[in-house]
C-alpha positions in Angstrom: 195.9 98.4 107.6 195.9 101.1 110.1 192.9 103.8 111.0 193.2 107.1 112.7 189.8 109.0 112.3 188.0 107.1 110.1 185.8 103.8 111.2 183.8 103.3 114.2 184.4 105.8 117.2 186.0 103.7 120.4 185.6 104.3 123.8 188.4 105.7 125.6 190.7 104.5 128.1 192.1 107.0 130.5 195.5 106.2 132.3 196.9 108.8 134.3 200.7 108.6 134.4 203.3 109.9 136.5 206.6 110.1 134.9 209.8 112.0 135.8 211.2 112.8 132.3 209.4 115.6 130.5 211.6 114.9 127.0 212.1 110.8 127.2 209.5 109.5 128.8 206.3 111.7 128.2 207.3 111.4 124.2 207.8 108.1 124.6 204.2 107.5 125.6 203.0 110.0 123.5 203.9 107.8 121.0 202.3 104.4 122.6 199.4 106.4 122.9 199.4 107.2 119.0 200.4 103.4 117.5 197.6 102.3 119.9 195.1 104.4 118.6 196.3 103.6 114.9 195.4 99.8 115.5 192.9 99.0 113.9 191.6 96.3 116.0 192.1 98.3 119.0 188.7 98.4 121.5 189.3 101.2 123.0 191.6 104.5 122.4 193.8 105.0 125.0 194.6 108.4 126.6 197.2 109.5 129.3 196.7 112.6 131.7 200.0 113.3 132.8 201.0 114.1 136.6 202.6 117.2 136.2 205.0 119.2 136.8 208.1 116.9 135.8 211.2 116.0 137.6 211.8 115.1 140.8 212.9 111.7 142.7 210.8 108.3 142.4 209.1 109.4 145.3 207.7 112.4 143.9 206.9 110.8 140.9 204.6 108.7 142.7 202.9 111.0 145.0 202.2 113.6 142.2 200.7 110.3 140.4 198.1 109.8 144.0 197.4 113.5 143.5 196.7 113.5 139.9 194.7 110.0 139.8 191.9 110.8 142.7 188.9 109.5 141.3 190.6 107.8 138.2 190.7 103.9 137.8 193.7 103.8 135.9 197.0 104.8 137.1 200.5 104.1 136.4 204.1 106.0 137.6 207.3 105.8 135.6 210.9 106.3 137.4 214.6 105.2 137.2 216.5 104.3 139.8 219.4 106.3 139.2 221.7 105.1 142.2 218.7 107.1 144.6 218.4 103.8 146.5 215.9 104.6 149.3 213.7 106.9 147.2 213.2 104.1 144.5 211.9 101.4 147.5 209.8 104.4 149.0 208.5 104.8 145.7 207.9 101.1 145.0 206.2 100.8 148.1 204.0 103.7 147.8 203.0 103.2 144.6 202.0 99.4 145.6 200.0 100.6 148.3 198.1 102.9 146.2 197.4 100.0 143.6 199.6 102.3 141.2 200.7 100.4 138.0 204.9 100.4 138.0 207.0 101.5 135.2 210.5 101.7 136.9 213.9 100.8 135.3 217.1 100.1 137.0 219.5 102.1 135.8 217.3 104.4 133.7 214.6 104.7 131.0 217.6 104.9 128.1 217.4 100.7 128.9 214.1 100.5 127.6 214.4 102.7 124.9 217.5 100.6 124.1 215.7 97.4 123.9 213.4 98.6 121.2 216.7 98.2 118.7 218.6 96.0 120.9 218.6 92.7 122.7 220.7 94.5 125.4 221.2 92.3 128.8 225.0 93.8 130.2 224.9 95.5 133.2 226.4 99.2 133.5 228.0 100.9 136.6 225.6 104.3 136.1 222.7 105.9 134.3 225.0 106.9 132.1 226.2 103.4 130.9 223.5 103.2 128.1 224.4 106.5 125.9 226.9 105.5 123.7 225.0 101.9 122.6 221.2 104.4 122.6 223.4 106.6 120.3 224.5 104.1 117.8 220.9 101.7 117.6 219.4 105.4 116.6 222.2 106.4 114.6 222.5 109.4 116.2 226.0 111.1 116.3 228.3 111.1 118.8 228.6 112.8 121.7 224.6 114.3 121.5 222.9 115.2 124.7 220.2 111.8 124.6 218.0 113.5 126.7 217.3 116.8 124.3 213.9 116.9 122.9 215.8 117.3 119.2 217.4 114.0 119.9 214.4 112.2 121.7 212.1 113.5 118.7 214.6 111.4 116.3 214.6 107.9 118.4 210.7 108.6 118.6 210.6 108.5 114.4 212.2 105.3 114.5 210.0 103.5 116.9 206.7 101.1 115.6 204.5 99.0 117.2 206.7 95.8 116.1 209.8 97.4 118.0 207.3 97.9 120.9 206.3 94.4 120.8 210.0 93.4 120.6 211.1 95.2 123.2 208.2 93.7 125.9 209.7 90.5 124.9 213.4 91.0 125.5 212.1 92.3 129.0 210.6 89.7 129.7 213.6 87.6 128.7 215.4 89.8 131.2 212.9 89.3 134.3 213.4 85.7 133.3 217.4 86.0 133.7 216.4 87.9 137.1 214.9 85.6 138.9 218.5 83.8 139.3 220.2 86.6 140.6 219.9 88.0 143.8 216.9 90.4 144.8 216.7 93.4 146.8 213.7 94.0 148.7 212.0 97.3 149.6 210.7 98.0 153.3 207.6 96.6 152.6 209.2 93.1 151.1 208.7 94.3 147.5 211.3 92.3 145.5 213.6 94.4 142.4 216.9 94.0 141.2 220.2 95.3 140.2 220.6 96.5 136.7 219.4 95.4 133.8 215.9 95.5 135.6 212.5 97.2 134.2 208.9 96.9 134.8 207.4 98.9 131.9 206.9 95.8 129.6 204.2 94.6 132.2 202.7 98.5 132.6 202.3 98.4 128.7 200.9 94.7 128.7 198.6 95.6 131.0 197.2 98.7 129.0 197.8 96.8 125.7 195.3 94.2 126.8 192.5 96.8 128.3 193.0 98.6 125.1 192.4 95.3 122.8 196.0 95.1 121.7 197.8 92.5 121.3 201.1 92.4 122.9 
């Protein structure tokens, strides 16, 4: 049984995120942010303060994220790789340096979307490689622009706390896999790794288990 306003009022948890997508990724976590908070064994609410504006590189991401987070505990910055290789290991390093919570995903964020549906482990040649398999675990029809709102709003409807659950798991399957490939390393000796490759399963753990959720 889930509770929104009714029952005992909760502290609140306060995670200020960067993110580069104003459509995918800030509804995405919009929507974390309300299964959370209809848990019912939740300890805390948890609340995101979003480092705006939007867009930009990795880099950018992550220095809007600094800006944003002065003073604040809890910080986190989501970004895709997108083939912009020395940005990504700036951002990596920057946002390690800053104690910054990562969220990245090599290609993009339609991987992680895609493993909410999907146990999804191929690798693609660009950040377009995951539209046409988003497309059909959605049932959207073909051809539609992933990244419009209208579209985004309709994967969002078919998302629940069990796909979120499912999804940290076949990530974590994935960073499993990983570790016998070959890793890249970032200036500062941070390790990553080509696509399929994602770090958001361990920002949402982390949250999930200051929150009182289980993941």
């Amino acid at each position: 049984m889930n509770r929104t306003q009714k029952g005992p009022k909760r502290p609140q948890l306060l995670c200020v995120l960067g993110c580069e997508g104003e459509n995918q990724e800030r509804l995405y976590f919009q929507k974390i942010q309300e299964l959370v908070n209809k848990t019912e064994k939740r300890t805390h609410d948890l609340s995101f303060l979003y480092a705006e504006p939007f867009g930009g590189d990795p880099k950018c991401v992550v220095e809007r994220t600094i800006t944003r987070s002065i003073g604040k505990t809890n910080k986190a910055s989501v970004f895709d790789y997108d083939g912009k290789t020395s940005k990504y290991e700036e951002a990596i390093d920057l946002a390690m340096e800053h104690r910054i919570v990562l969220g990245y995903t090599n290609y993009c964020f339609d991987l992680w979307l895609l493993l909410h549906k999907e146990n999804y482990i191929q690798a693609v040649s660009n950040q377009d490689g995951y539209a046409n398999e988003l497309r059909k675990a959605y049932g959207l029809k073909k051809g539609v622009n992933i990244k419009k709102k209208e579209q985004v709003e309709k994967i969002m409807e078919q998302i629940n706390m069990e796909d979120v659950i499912t999804a940290i798991a076949r990530a974590e399957s994935i960073a499993f896999h990983n570790l016998k490939k070959a890793s890249h390393k970032t200036p500062q000796g941070y390790m990553y790794y080509d696509n399929p490759d994602t770090q958001i399963h361990n920002m949402l753990k982390l949250l999930f288990h200051k929150v009182g959720v289980s993941a």
